[in-house]
NUZATOR-356989 format. One line per 3 residues: number of its first residue (from 0); their letters; for each residue x negated, y, z of C-alpha. Coordinates in nm, 4 decimals. Layout:
// residues N
NUM) A) X Y Z | ...
//
This chain:
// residues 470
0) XXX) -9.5503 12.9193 1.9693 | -9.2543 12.9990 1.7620 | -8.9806 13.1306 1.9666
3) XXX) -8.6201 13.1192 1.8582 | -8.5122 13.4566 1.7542 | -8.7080 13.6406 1.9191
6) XXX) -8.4709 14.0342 1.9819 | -8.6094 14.3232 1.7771 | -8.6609 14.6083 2.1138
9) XXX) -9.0278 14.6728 2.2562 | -9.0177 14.4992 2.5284 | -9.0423 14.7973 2.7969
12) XXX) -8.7183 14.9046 2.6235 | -8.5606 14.5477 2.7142 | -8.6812 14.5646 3.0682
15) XXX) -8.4785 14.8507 3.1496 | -8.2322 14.7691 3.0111 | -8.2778 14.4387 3.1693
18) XXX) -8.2639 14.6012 3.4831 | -7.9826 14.8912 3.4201 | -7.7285 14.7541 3.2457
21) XXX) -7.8257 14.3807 3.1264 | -7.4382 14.2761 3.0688 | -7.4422 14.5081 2.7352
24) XXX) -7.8094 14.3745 2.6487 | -7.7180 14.0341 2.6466 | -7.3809 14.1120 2.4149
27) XXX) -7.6079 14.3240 2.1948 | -7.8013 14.0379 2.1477 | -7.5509 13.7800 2.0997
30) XXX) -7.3603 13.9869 1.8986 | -7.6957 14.0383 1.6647 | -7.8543 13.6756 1.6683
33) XXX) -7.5688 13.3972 1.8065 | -7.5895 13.1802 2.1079 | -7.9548 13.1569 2.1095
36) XXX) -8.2171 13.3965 2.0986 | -8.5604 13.5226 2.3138 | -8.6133 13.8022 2.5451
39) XXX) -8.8946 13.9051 2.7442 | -8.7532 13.9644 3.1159 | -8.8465 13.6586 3.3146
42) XXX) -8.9607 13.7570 3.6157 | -9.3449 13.6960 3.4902 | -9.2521 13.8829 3.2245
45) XXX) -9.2890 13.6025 2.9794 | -9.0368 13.5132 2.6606 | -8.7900 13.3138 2.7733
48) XXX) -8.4771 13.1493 2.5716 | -8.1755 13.2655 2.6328 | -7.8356 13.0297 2.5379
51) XXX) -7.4799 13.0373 2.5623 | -7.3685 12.7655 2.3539 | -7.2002 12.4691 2.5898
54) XXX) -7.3439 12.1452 2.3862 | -7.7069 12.2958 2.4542 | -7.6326 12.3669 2.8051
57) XXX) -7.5293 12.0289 2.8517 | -7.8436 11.9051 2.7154 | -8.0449 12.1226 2.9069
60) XXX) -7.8697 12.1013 3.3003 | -7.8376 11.7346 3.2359 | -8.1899 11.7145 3.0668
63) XXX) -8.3194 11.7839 3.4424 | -8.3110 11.4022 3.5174 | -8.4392 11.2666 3.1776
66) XXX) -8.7541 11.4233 3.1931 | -8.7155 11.6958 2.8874 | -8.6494 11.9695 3.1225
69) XXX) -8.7912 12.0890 3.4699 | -8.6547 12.3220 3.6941 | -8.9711 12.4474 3.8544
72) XXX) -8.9363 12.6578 4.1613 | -9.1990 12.8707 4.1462 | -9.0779 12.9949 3.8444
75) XXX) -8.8072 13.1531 4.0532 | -9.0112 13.4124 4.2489 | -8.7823 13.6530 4.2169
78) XXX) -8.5922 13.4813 4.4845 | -8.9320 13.3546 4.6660 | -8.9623 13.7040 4.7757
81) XXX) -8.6847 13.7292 4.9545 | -8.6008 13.3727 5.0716 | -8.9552 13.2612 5.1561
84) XXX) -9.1923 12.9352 4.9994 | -8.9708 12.6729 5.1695 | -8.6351 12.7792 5.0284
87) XXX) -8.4119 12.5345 4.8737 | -8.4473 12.7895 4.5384 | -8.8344 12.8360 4.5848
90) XXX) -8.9146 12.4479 4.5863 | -8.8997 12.2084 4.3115 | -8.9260 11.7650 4.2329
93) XXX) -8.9263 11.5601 4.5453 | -8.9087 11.8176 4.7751 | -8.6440 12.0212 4.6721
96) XXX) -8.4147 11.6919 4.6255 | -8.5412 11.6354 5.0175 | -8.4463 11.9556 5.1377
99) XXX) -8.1256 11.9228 4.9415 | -8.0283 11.6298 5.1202 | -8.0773 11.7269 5.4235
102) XXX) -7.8571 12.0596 5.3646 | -7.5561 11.8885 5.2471 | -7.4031 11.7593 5.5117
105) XXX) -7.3283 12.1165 5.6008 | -7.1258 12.1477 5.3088 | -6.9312 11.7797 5.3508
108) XXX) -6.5726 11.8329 5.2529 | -6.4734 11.7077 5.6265 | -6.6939 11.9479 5.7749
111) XXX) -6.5993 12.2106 5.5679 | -6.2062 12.1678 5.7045 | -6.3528 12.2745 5.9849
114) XXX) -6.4030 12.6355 5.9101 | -6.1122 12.7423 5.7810 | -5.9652 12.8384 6.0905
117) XXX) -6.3133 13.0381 6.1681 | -6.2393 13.2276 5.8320 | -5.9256 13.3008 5.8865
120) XXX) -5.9572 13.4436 6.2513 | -6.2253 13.6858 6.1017 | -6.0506 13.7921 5.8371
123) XXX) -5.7482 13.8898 6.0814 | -6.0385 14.0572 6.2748 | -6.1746 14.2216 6.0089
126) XXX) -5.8211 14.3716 5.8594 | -5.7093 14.4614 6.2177 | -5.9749 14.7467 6.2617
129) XXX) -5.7912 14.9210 5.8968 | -5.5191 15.1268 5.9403 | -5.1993 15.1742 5.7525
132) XXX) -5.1951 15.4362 5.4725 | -5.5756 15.5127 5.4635 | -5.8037 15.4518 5.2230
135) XXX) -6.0957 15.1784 5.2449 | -6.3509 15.0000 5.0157 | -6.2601 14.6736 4.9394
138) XXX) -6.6481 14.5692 4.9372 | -6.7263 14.6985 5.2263 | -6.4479 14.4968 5.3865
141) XXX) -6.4729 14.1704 5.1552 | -6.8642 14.2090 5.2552 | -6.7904 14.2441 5.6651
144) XXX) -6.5944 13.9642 5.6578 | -6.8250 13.7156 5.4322 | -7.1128 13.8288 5.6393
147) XXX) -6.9719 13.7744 5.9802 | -6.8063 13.4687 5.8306 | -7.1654 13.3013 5.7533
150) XXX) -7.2887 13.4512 6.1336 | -7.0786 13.2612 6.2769 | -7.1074 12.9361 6.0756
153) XXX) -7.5061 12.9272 6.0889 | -7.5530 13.0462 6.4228 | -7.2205 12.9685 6.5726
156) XXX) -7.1701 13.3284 6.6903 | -7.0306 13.6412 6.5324 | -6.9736 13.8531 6.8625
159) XXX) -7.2453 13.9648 7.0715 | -7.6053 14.1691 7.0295 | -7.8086 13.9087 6.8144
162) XXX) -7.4831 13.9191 6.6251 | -7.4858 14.2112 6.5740 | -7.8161 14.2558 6.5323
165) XXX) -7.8081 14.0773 6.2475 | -7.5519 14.1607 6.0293 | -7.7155 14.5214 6.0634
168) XXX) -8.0663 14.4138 5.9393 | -7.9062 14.1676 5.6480 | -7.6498 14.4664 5.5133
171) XXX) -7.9981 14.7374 5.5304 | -8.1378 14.4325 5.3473 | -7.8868 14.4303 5.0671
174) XXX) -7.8383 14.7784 5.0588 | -8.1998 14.8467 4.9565 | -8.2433 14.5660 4.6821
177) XXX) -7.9134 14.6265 4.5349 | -8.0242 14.9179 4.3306 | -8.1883 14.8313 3.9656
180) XXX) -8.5067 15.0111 4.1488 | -8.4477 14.7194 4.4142 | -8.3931 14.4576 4.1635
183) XXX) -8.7248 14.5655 3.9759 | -8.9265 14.5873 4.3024 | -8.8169 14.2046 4.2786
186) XXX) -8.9006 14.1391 3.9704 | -9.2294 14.3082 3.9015 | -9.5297 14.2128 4.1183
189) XXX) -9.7223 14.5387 4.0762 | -9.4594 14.6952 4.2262 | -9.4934 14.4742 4.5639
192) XXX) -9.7358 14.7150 4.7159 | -9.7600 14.8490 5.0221 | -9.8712 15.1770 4.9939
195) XXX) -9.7553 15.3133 5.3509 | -9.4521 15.4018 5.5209 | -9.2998 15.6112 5.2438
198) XXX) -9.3116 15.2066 5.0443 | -8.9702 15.0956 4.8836 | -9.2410 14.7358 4.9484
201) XXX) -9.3647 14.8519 5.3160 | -8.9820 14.9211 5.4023 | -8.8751 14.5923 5.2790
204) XXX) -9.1741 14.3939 5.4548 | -9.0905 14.5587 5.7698 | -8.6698 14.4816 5.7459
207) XXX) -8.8113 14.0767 5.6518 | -9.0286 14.1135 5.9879 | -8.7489 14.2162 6.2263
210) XXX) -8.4998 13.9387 6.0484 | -8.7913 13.6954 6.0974 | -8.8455 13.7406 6.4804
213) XXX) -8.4822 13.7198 6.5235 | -8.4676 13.3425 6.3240 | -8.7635 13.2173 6.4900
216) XXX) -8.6653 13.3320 6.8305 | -8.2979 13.1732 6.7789 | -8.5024 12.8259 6.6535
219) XXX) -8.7328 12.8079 6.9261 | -8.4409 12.8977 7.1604 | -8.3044 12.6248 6.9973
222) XXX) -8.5404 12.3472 7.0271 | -8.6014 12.4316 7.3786 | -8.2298 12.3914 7.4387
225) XXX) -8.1298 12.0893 7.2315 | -7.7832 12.0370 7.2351 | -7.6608 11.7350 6.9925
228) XXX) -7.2903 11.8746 7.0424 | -7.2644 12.2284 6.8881 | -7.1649 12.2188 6.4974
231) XXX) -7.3053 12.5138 6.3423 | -7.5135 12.4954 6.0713 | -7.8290 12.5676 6.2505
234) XXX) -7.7651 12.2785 6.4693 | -7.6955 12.0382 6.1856 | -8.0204 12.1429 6.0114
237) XXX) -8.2341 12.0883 6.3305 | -8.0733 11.7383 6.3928 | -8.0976 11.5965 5.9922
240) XXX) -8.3906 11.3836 5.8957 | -8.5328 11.2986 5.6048 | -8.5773 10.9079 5.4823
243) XXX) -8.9012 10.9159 5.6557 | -8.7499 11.0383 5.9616 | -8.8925 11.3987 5.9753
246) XXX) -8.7195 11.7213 6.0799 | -8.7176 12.0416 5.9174 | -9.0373 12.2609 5.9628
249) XXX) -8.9839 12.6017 6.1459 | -9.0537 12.7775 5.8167 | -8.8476 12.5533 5.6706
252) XXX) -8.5683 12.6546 5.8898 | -8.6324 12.9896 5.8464 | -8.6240 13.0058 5.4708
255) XXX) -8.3007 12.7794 5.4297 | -8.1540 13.0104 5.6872 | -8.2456 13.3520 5.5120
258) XXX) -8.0833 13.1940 5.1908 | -7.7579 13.0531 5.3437 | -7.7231 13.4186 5.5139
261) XXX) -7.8402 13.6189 5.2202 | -7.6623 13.4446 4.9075 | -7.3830 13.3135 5.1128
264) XXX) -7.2202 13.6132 5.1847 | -7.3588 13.8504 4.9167 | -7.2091 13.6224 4.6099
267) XXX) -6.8655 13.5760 4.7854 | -6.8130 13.9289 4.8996 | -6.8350 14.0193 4.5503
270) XXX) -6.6051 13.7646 4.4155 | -6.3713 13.8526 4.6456 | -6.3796 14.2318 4.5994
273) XXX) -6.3409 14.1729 4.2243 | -6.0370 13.8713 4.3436 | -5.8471 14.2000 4.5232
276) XXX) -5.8806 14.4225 4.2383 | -5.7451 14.2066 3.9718 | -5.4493 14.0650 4.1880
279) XXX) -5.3346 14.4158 4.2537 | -5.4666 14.5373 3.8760 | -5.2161 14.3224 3.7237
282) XXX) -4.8542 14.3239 3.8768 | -4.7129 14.0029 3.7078 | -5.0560 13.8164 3.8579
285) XXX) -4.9788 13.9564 4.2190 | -4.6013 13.8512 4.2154 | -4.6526 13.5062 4.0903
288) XXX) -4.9851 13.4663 4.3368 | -4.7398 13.5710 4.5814 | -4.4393 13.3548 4.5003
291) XXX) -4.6874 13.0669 4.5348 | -4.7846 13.1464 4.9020 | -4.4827 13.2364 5.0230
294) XXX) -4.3782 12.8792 4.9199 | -4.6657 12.7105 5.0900 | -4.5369 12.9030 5.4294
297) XXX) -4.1512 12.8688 5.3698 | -4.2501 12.4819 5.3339 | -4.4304 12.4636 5.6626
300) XXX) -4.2289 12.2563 5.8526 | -4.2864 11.9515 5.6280 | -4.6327 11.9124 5.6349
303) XXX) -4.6118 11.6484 5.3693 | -4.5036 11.9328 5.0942 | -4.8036 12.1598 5.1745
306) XXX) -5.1288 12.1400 4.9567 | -5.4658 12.2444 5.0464 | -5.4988 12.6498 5.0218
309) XXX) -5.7834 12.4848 4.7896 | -5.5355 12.2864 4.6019 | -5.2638 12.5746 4.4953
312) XXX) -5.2577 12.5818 4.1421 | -5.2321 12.9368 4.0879 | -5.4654 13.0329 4.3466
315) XXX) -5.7145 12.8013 4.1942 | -5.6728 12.9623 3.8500 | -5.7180 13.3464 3.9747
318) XXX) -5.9873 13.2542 4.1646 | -6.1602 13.0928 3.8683 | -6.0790 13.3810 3.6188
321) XXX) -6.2394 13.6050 3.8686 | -6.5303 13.3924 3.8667 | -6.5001 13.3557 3.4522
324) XXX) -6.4756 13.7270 3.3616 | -6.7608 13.8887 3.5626 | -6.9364 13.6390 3.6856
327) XXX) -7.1799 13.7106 3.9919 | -7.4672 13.5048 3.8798 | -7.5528 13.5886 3.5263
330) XXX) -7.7329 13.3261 3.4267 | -7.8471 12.9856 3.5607 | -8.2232 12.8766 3.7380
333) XXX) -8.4724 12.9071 3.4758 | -8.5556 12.5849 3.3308 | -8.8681 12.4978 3.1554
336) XXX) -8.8782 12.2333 2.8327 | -9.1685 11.9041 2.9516 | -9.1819 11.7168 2.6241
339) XXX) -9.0806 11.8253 2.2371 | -8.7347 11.8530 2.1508 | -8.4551 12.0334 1.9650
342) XXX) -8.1757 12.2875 2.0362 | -7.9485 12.3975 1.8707 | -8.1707 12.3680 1.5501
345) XXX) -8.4557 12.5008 1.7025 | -8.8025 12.3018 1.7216 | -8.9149 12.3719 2.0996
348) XXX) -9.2762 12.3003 2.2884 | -9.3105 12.1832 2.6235 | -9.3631 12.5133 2.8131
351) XXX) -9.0957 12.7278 2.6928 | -8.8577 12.8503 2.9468 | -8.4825 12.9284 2.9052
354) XXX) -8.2164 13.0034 3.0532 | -7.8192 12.9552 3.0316 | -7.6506 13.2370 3.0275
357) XXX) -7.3239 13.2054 3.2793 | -7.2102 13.5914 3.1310 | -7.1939 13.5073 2.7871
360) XXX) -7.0595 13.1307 2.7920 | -6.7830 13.2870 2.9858 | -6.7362 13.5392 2.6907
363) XXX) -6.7121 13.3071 2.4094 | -6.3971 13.3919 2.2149 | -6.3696 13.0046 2.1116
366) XXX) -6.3673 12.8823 2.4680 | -6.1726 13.2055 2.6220 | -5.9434 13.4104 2.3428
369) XXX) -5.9423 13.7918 2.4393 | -6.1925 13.6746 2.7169 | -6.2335 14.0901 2.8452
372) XXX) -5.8703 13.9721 2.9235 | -5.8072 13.8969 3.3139 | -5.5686 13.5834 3.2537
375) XXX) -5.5527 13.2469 3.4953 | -5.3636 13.0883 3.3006 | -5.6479 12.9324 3.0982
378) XXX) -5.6867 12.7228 3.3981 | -5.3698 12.6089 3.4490 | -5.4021 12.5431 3.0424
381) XXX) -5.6996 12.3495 3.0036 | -5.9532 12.2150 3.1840 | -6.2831 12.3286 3.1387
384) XXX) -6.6299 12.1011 3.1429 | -6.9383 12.1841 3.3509 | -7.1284 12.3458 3.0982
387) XXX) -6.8623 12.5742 2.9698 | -6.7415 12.6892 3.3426 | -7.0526 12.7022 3.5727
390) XXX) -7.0181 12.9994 3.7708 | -7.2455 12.8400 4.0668 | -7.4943 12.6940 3.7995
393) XXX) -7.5497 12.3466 3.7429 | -7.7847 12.0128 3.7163 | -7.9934 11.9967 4.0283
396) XXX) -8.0196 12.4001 4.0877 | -7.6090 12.3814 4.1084 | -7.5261 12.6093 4.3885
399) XXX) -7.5250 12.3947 4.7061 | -7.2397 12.5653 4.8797 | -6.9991 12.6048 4.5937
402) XXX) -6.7265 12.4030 4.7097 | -6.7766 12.6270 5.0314 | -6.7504 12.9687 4.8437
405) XXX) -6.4380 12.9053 4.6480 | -6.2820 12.7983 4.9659 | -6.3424 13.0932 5.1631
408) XXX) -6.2308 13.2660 4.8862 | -5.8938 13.1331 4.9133 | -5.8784 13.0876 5.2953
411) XXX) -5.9661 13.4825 5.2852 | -5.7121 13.5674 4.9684 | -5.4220 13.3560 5.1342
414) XXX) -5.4449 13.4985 5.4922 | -5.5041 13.8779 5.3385 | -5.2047 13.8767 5.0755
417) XXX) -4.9289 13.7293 5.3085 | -5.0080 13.9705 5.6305 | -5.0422 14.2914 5.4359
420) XXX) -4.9462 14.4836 5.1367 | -5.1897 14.6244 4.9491 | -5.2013 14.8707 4.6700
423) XXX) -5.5084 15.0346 4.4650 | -5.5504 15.4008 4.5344 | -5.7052 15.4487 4.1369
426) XXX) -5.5719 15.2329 3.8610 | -5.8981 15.3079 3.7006 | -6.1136 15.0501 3.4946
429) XXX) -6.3929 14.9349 3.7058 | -6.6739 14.7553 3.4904 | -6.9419 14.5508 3.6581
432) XXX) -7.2907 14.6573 3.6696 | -7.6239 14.4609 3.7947 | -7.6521 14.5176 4.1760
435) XXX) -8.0009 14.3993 4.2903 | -8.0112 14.0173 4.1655 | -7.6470 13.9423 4.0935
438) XXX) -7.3376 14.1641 3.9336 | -7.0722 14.3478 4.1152 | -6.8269 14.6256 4.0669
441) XXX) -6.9796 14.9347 3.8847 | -6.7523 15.1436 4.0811 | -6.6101 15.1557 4.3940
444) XXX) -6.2502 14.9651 4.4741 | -6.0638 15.1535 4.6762 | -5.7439 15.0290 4.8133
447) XXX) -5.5135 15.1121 5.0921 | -5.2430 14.9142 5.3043 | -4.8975 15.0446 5.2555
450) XXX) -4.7827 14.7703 5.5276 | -4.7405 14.4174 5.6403 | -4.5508 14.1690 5.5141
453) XXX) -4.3271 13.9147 5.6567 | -4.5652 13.6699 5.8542 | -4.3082 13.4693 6.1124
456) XXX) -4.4001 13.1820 5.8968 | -4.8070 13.2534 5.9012 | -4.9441 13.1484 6.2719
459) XXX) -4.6750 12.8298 6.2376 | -4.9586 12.6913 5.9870 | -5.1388 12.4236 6.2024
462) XXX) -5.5330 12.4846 6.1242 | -5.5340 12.1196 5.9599 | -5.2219 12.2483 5.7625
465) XXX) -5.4226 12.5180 5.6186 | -5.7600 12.3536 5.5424 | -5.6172 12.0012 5.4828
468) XX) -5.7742 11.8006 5.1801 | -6.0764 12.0133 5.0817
//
């Protein structure tokens, strides 16, 4: 089966790279053959299509209703290894549209109000324990508080042992498949071995057991102890039901929980370290982010002239350009063609697999000029469509908790920038590089707190001022 240009490097070649530095692999390759060509790196190892170009991306996250495209789970077993059979990105067809269902109400816009004032007491938490003049590393920080953030939301806790507990077992987690050795250990079944205690795979089967007691023991604590009052995610999961009228299975539960605590905090702790560095990267961005929320607080007394944190302009745009330049997902669920059809020119048989790449859309030079340029203003300029914006994905494998993630990144920004004043301690460079399955900082952002601003205006912010009209 013809393949459309298929990239010129033995494939062993493109599978380290692939795994080392895949941001200057896939400009290589765009550079060389356009917005559409083939490399060999699915996880299986088999070709897969690779496109950037927003009219085939349309036709390919919208094909997943028509029946031209499928977004089969089990091609995603990367993920499967982690997350478990039963996870919302393991599953595919009627059952992953059930389980999405029955997720979503977690994620309503009304419940979502809910937690801003959760975020925003943890952040304060958080930025208490740093202390003025001394160093720290914005990702571990931006990481403490996402983590203990989605604790609290799932479980309804974020003090105590099991607390604690787990936010030690989930950051050993990360910590060992963020390496490209990690990433690969993912992505290549052979390596999946356990071969004894000294096992990268024995060590990682082991961490997945002591997370797993912990879930099952808080849902069978759970189910013993029904109570149709508490609001946490957990609870909300245990009490939907399907159109039949069925629950979620324990494994289900399990699975859906390991994702919402894995990728909810991992993705967002990223975007936020990178937020931090550009804000105080670029002065003019800083003041004018600034400006803006010192307005919404100096405005406080008339609730009728405050937006949404979600609905400042500026905000909105600096948070997207964060999301635009170095996007944390590279590249959308891998979809797989059903019946024969074109893109963009090319003849393709049901079987082939692509995917959209979210890295080098967001690079075009037609849809972004000078796009290695950190600039919000695009978004204040011009608004862009679905398929040439898609940081969380899109069709049915569009991020589920999107909406939530770009609102605890401005609940998080907002209460951060007007308590404290923050400057970089290097006003170096920092690149992105691959860390386990998504892309982060390359090198560490340090920063430091010089001291804290004017806040007699901050705690005067009702809760429903703050998160009002998500």
């Amino acid at each position: 089966m013809a393949l459309p240009n298929p990239v010129k490097i033995p494939t062993f070649v493109q599978i380290l790279r692939w795994f080392v530095s895949p941001l200057s692999l896939l400009e290589e390759c765009t550079k060389n053959y356009g917005d559409i060509f083939t490399l060999s790196v699915s996880p299986q190892l088999t070709p897969v299509v690779i496109v950037s170009n927003p009219v085939a991306l349309q036709q390919i996250l919208t094909g997943d209703s028509s029946g031209n495209f499928s977004a089969p789970g089990y091609k995603n077993s990367t993920f499967g290894s982690i997350f478990g059979p039963s996870s919302l990105i393991s599953i595919s067809s009627t059952e992953h549209q059930r389980q999405r269902q029955l997720l979503t109400p977690a994620f309503h816009g009304d419940r979502m109000r809910s937690y801003a004032g959760t975020i925003r007491d943890i952040t304060e938490g958080v930025m208490g324990t740093l202390e003025t003049d001394k160093s720290f590393s914005t990702r571990d920080i931006t990481q403490a508080i996402s983590l203990r953030t989605i604790v609290k939301l799932v479980f309804g806790f974020y003090e105590g042992e099991s607390a604690k507990q787990m936010e030690n077992l989930l950051n050993e987690m990360l910590n060992n498949i963020s390496s490209p050795g990690g990433a690969a250990m993912l992505y290549l079944r052979f390596l999946q071995r356990d071969w004894g205690s000294w096992s990268p795979w024995n060590k990682h089967i082991k961490l997945q057991q002591e997370i797993d007691n912990l879930l099952y023991s808080e849902i069978k604590q759970r189910r013993k102890q029904a109570d149709t009052s508490k609001s946490d995610i957990l609870s909300l999961m245990m009490s939907a039901r399907d159109e039949a009228g069925e629950s979620m299975s324990d494994q289900e539960l399990r699975d859906e929980l390991l994702t919402l605590l894995i990728a909810g905090q991992e993705t967002t702790a990223t975007a936020l370290a990178w937020a931090l560095y550009w804000i105080h990267k670029l002065p003019a961005v800083r003041e004018k982010l600034l400006a803006e929320i010192d307005s919404l607080y100096e405005n406080s007394s008339d609730n009728s002239d405050i937006n949404a944190i979600n609905k400042l302009p500026y905000l909105n745009a600096v948070c997207c350009e964060t999301l635009r330049i170095y996007p944390v997902a590279m590249q959308t669920f891998i979809r797989r063609v059903e019946k024969p059809l074109q893109i963009s020119g090319y003849d393709l048989q049901p079987g082939t697999l692509l995917y959209g790449s979210v890295y080098l859309t967001h690079q075009r030079q037609d849809l972004y000029p000078e796009p290695k340029q950190f600039r919000p203003e695009r978004f204040l300029e011009k608004q862009f469509s679905p398929y040439e914006f898609l940081p969380f994905g899109g069709g049915v494998r569009r991020c589920i908790g999107a909406a939530f993630a770009l609102f605890e990144m401005k609940v998080v920004l907002v209460k951060i920038l007007s308590t404290y004043s923050l400057n970089l301690v290097d006003n170096i460079e920092v690149q992105p590089k691959r860390r386990g399955l998504v892309t982060a900082p390359a090198s560490p952002i340090n920063m430091v707190i010089t001291g804290r601003r004017n806040s007699s205006n901050i705690n005067s912010l009702s809760q429903d001022s703050l998160s009002a009209r998500s």
